[in-house]
N, C-alpha and C positions, 0 to 999 in steps of 0.2 A: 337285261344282260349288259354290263357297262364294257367286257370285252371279249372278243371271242375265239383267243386264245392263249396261252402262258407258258413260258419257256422257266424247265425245272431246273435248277440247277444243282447239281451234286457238291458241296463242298466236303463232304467226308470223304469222296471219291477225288475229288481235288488233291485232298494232301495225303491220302495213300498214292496218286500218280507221284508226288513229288517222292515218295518214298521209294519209289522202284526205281526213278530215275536216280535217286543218292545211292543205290544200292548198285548201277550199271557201273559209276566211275568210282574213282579212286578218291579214299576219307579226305584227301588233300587238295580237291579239285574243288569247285568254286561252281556255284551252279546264279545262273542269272536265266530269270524268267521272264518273254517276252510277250509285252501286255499290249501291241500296238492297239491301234482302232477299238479304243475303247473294250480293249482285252478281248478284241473279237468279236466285239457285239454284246458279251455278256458281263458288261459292264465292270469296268477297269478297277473304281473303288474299291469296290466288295472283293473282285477277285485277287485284286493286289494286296488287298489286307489279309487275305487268308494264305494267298502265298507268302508274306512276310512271315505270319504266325507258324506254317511248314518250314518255315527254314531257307528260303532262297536266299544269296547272298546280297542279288543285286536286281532288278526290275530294268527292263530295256524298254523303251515310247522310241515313238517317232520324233514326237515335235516337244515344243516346249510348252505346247497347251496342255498336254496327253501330265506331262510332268508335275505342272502347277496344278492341275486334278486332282493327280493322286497323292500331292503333297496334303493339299487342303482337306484331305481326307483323313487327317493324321496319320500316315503313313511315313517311316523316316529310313525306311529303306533305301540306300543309295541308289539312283536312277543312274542309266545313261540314254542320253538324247543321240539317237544316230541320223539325224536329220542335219544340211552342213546350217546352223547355227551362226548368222550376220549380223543379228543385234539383241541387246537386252536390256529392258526398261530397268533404269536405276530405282532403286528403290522397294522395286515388286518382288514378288514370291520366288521368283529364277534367281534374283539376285541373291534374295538373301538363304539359298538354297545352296549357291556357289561359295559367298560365305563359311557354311557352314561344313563346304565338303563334301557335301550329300547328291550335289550334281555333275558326273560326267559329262562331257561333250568330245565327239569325235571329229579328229582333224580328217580334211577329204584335200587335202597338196598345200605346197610351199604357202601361196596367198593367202589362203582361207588361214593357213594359222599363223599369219602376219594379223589379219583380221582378229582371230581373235585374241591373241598377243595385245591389241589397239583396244579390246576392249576389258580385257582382264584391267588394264590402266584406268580404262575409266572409272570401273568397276570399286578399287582400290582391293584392300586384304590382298591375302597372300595368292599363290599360283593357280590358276585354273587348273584342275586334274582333265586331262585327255585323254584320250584315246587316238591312234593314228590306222583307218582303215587300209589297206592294201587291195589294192584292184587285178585279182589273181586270173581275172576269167571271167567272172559278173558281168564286167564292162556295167556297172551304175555307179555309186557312189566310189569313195576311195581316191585315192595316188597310185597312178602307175608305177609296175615296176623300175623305173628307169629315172624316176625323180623321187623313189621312196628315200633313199640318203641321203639328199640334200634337204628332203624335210625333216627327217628324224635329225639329222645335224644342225637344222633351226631349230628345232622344239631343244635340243640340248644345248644349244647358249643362247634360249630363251629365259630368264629367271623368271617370266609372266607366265610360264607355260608347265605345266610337272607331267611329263609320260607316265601314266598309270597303266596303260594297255598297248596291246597290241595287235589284230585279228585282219581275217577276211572271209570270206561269204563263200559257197559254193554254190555253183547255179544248179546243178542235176545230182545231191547226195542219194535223193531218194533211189534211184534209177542209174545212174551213169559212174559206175565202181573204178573205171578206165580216167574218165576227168576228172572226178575227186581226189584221186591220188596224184595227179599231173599237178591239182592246183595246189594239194599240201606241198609238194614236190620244191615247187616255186615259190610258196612261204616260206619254206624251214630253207632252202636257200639263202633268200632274200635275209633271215634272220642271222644266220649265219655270216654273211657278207657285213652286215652291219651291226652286229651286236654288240662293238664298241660303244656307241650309240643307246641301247637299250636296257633302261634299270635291267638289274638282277630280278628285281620285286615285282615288275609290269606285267599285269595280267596277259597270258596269250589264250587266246582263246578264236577257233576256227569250229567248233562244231555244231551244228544247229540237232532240230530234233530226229531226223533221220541218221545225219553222222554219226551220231551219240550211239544209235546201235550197231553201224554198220565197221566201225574199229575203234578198236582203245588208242590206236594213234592220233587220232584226231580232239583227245579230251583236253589235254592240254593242262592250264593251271585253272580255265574255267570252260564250263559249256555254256551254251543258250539254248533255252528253248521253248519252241509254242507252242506248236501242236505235241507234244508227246503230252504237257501240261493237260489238254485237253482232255487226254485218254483216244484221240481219232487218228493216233498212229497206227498203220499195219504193218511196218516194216518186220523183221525177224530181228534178232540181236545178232553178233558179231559168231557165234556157233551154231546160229540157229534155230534158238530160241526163243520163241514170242513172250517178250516182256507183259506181266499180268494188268497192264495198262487199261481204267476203265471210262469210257464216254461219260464225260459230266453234266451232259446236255440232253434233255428231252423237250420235244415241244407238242404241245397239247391240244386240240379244241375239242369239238363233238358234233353229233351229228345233228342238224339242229329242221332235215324238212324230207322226206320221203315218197318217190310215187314208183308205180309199177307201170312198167312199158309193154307192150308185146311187141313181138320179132319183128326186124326187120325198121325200125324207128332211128331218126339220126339224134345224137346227144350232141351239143352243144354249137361252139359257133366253128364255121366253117366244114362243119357235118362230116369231123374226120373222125370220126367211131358210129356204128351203129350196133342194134341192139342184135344179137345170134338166137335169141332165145327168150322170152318173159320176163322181165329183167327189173329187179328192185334197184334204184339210182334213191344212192343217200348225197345231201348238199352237207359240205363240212364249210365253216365262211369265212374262210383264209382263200387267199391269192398271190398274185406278184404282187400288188400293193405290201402284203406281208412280209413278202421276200422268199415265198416260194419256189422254185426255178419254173420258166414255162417252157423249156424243151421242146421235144416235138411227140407228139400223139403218135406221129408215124414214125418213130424211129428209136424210142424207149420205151421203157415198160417197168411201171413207178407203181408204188403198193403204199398205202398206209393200214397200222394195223389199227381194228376195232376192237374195242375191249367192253364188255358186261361187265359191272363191279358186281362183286358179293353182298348179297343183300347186307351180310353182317359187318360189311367193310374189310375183309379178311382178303388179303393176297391171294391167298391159297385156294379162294372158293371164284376166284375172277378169273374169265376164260376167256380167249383172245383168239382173231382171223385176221390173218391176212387178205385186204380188198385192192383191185387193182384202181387206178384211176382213171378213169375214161373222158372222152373228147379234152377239146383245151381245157387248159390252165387260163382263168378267165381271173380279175382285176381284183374281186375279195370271194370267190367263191370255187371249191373243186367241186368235180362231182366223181363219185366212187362207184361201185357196184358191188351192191349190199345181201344178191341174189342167195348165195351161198350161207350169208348171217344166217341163223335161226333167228325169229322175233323174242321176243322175251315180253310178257305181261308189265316187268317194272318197268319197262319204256312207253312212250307213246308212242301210237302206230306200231309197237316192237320193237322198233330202231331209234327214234327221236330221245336224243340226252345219253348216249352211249359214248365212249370216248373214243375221241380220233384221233390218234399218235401218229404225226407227222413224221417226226422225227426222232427213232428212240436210241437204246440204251446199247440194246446189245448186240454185238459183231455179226453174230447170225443172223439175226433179223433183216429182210425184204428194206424195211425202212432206215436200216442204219445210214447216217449219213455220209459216210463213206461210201456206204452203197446208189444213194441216190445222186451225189457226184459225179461217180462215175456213170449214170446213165444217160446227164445230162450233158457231158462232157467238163464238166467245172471239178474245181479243188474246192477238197471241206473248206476251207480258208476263207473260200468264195459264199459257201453256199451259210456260215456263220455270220459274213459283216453283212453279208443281204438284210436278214433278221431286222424289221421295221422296230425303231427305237419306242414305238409305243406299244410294244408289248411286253406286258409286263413281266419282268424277271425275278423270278422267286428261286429263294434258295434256302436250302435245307440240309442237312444235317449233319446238323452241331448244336451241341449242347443246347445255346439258347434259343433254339427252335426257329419256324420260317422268320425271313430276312425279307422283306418287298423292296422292291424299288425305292416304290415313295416314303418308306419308312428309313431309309439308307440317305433319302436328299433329306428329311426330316433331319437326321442326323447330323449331316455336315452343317449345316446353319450356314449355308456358301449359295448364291444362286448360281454360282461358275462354276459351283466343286463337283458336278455331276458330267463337265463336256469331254470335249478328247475323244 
């Protein structure tokens, strides 16, 4: 067994999410899809290239590594780097990305786009395109309100400098309907106040993926977004209605070692479960090494589902339980409780080689990762860049069949085209 477990990845579920989300806003709004940390663990190339082929307008990173990745990918989707951007090596892939228009960078106050004013010079060709963040409430990146006009009136007798955009963050869309409206409140001011200043043309865009359902006023002339991209949005939309958004993500191993305990026996280390009853304990051989969360034993209550395939490989004939996970979360190995399993003759022992779905598909399910989130206290966001980069990420369906990892670095011909 060279691994012992694989994250599935849906791209046909991918670009019908991006379908719903073109369907929430307005045909004139501008959609940019946000691929940070390596697109969330599920790897930036493949996913940015499928969302270029759905139609996103523009691709957001963090850094300028994240960038030159998914350029060397061939990917020519205009990026923006919202990371604040100090220097750029002459000559390399950023450069000539800049060049060619294809790279945003967002100004965060007056200095920084004095800075890079200093190196669009170096740089030569025409203006850097920017962005100018506004610090509405985040308190992270960004210009204060109170020195946003004197930067927006540098970048405008800057000729090194072209305002393409213009945006801010909210801290609590998903949750807090009271500050989200405060902080548009204080942009469309802010824009107002200083709109002399600001192309006609310059992208505004304030919505991420929660905002996007939670008003039409926040859509702006583009949205962002990541997690709706995913499908691990729950929010409702703006009347109500849950957008048909589906999880792109499953993760997989199996059950790979089996014994029967009687009553009253402790399972694992620190002997925070024992056994109530005769109790079959299946080993699945993932852990926090993998990036599983380890919680507490005493204070969640975490389920993976087991699944019997059909002998004939038919969907339809494969039959599935919900097992709870008992004592810790231990370094590459869970242990489950398999009591409730029937055995089945195609397995060994009954249960060995049955699949273990850590992580699955759909909203209802025990193991949704939504669901397991919240037991641990973390955000999907969290519990996707966990995900150990050496498992391997397959992806499927489209036309030209599974996608592997190593078939994807095969392809870039780049040993750097895979990092970010």
């Amino acid at each position: 067994m060279r691994t012992t477990s694989c994250l599935n990845i849906n791209l046909a579920a991918l670009d019908r999410n991006v379908s719903v989300i073109r369907e929430l806003i307005a045909p004139h709004c501008d959609l940019c899809a946000v691929v940070k940390a390596d697109a969330y663990g599920m790897g930036a190339a493949r996913i940015a290239r499928q969302l270029a082929e759905s139609g996103v307008s523009m691709l957001a990173v963090y850094n300028l590594a994240q960038a030159e990745s998914i350029s060397l990918a061939g990917i020519t989707t205009p990026q923006l780097v919202l990371m604040p951007v100090r220097e750029i090596e002459l000559g390399g892939e950023i450069h000539r990305l800049l060049l060619a228009g294809r790279l945003h960078l967002v100004v965060h106050g007056e200095s920084h786009a004095r800075e890079l004013a200093a190196i669009a010079q170096q740089l030569g060709g025409g203006p850097i395109p920017v962005h100018l963040e506004i610090d509405t409430g985040m308190s992270r990146g960004g210009v204060i309100a109170s020195e946003a006009g004197r930067t927006l009136a540098l970048i405008a007798d800057e000729r090194r400098l072209r305002l393409v955009g213009i945006f801010t963050h909210f801290s609590d869309s998903r949750a807090d309907d009271a500050r989200t409206h405060n902080q548009m409140d204080a942009f469309e001011n802010l824009l107002a106040d200083h709109g002399a200043h600001i192309p006609s043309d310059a992208l505004i865009h304030v919505a991420n993926s929660h905002a996007i359902l939670r008003d039409s006023r926040f859509h702006r002339k583009m949205v962002r977004t990541g997690l709706a991209w995913t499908g691990l949005v729950e929010s409702q939309s703006i009347d109500g209605w849950k957008p048909p958004l589906e999880s792109i993500v499953r993760w997989e191993s199996s059950i790979v070692h089996t014994k029967t305990l009687p009553c009253d026996v402790a399972v694992g280390y620190g002997s925070l479960w024992s056994t109530r009853r005769p109790t079959r304990i299946g080993i699945v051989p993932v852990g926090y090494f993998d990036g599983y969360p380890v919680g507490s034993a005493q204070s969640d209550r975490r389920w993976i589902r087991v699944i019997a395939e059909s002998p004939t490989g038919a969907a339809s004939g494969s039959r599935a339980w919900d097992v709870p996970i008992v004592g810790a979360i231990n370094m590459d190995q869970i242990m489950v409780d398999l009591t409730d399993v029937p055995p089945s003759i195609a397995y060994g022992d009954g249960h060995i080689g049955m699949t273990a779905e850590l992580y699955g598909a759909q909203p209802s399910a025990r193991n949704f990762l939504p669901r397991v989130a919240e037991a641990v206290g973390a955000h999907s966001y969290e519990l996707l860049c966990r995900l150990n980069p050496r498992i391997p990420r397959q992806y499927f369906g489209e036309a030209t069949g599974t996608i592997t990892a190593d078939t994807l670095r095969m392809d870039l011909q780049s040993p750097g085209a895979m990092t970010g």
